[in-house]
C-alpha positions in Angstrom: -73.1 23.4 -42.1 -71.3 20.1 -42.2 -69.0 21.1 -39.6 -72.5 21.6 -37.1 -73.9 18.8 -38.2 -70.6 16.3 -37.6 -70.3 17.6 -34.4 -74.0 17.4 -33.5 -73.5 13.8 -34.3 -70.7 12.9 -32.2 -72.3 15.0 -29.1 -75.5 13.0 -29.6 -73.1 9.7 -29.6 -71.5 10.5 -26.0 -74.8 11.5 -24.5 -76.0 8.5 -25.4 -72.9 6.9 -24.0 -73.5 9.0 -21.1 -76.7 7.0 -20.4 -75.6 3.8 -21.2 -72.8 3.9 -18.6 -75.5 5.0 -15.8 -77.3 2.1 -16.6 -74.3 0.2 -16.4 -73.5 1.5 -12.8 -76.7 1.5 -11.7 -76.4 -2.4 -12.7 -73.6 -2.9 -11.3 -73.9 -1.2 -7.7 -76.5 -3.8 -7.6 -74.6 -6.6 -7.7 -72.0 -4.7 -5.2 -69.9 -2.9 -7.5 -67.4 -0.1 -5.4 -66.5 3.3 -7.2 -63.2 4.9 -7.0 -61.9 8.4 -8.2 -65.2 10.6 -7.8 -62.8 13.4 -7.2 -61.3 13.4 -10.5 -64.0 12.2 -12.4 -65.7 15.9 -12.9 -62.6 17.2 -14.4 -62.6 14.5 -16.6 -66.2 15.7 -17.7 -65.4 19.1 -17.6 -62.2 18.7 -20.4 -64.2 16.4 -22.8 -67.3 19.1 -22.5 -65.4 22.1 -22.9 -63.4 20.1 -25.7 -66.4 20.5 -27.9 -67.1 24.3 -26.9 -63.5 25.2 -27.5 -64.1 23.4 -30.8 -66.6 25.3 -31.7 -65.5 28.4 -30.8 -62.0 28.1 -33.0 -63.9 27.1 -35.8 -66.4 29.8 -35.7 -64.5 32.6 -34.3 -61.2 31.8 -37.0 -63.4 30.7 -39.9 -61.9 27.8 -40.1 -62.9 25.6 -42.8 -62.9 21.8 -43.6 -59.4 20.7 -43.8 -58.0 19.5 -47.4 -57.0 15.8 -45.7 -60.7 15.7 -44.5 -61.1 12.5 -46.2 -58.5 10.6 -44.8 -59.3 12.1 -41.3 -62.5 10.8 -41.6 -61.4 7.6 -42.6 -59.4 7.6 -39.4 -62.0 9.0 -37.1 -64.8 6.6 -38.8 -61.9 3.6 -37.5 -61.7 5.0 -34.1 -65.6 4.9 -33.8 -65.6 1.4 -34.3 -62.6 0.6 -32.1 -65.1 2.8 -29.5 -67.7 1.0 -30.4 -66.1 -2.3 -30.2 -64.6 -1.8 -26.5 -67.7 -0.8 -25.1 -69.7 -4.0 -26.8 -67.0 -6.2 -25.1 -67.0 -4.7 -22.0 -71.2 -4.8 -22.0 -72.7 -4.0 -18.6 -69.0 -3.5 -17.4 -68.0 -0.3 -19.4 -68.3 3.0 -17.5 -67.1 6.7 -17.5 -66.7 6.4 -14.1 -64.0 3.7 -12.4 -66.5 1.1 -11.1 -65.5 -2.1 -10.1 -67.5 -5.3 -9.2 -65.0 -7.2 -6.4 -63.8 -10.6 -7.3 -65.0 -10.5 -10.7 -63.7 -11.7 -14.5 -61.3 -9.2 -15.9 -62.6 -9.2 -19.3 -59.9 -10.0 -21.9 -61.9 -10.0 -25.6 -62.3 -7.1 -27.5 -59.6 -4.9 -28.0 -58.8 -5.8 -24.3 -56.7 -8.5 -26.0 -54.8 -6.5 -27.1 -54.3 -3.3 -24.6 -55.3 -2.5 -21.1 -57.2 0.8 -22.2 -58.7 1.3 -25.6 -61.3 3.6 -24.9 -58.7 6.1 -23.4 -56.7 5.5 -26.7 -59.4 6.1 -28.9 -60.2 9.5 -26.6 -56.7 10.6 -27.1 -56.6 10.4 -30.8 -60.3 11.9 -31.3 -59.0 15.0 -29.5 -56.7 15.2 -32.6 -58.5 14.1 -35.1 -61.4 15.9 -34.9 -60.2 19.3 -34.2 -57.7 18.6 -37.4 -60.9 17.7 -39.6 -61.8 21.5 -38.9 -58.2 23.2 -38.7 -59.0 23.8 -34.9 -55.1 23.4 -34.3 -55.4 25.6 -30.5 -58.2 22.9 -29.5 -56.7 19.5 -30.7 -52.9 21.0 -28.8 -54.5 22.3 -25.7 -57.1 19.3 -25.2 -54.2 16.9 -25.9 -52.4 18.0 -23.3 -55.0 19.1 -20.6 -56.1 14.9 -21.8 -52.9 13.5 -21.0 -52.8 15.4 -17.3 -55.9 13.6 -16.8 -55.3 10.1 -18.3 -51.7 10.0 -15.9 -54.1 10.5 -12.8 -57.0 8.5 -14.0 -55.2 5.1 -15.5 -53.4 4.5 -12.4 -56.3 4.9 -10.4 -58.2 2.6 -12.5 -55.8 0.3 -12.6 -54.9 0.5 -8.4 -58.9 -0.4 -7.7 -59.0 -3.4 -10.3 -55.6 -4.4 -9.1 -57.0 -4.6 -5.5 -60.2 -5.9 -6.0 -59.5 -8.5 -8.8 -57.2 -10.5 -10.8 -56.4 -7.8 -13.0 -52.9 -8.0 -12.5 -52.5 -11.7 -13.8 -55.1 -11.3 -16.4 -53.0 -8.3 -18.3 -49.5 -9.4 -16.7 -48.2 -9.6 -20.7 -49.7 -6.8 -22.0 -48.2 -3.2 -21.7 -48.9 -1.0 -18.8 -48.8 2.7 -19.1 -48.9 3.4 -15.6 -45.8 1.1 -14.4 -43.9 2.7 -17.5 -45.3 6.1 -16.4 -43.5 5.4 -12.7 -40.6 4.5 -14.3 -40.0 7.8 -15.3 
């Protein structure tokens, strides 16, 4: 019961988000905002959806049960919400799901943008741990880490390539740690 009932919650949250960001794009293709990486974007929606039904699934199929640290996870996963939260207030009408950018505009540097390029992705990353550990869904939080990560190397750089070419971003972040020149590096 609590396990259907947390997740109902947090499905109800990202629709909601899901609505909010088209709002925001329709907003900002108004004003002339260009979107970039259509072609990965429905893999990105496909991981995070069948992140919940391969959540539920484990969990129901294995009986697994509330995990003995769920207090502490929730703690955590409570922290991450407002980190979520607080990334997408900052960003107002410029926060997306998809890459959208509005040439020639202010890179936004408040928020947890202050402090790192990409919080939301951050805060994505650690969910898909978080959560499935709350329920001992170990086979969901390792296989949606990694399917995750495969998208976040292809998405980042992309992100970061159209805001690079259509605004300052460059200068605005130039001290704060990029994963994708890192990621090159390699």
């Amino acid at each position: 019961m609590i396990f259907f009932m947390f997740i109902t919650i947090i499905i109800f949250q990202r629709v909601f988000e899901l609505l909010i960001a088209k709002r925001n794009e329709r907003q900002m293709k108004r004003r002339g905002a260009l979107e970039f990486g259509q072609s990965h974007y429905k893999f990105i929606v496909f991981v995070h959806s069948m992140f919940f039904v391969s959540l539920i699934i484990e969990v129901i199929w294995f009986n697994k049960e509330l995990s003995s640290s769920w207090a502490i996870l929730l703690i955590l996963f409570l922290f991450t919400q407002a980190v979520r939260m607080w990334a997408l207030f900052s960003l107002g009408s410029y926060w997306n799901t998809k890459i959208i950018v509005l040439p020639y505009a202010d890179i936004v540097k408040k928020g947890p943008y202050r402090f790192m390029k990409h919080p939301n992705y951050t805060i994505v990353s650690i969910e898909f741990i978080i959560i499935p550990f709350m329920f001992q869904a170990y086979m969901t939080a390792v296989l949606f880490t990694i399917l995750n990560a495969i998208i976040l190397f292809i998405r980042i750089p992309a992100e970061e390539k159209a805001l690079k070419e259509l605004t300052k971003y460059e200068e605005a972040f130039s001290n704060i740690h990029s994963f994708s020149k890192d990621y090159k590096k390699v």
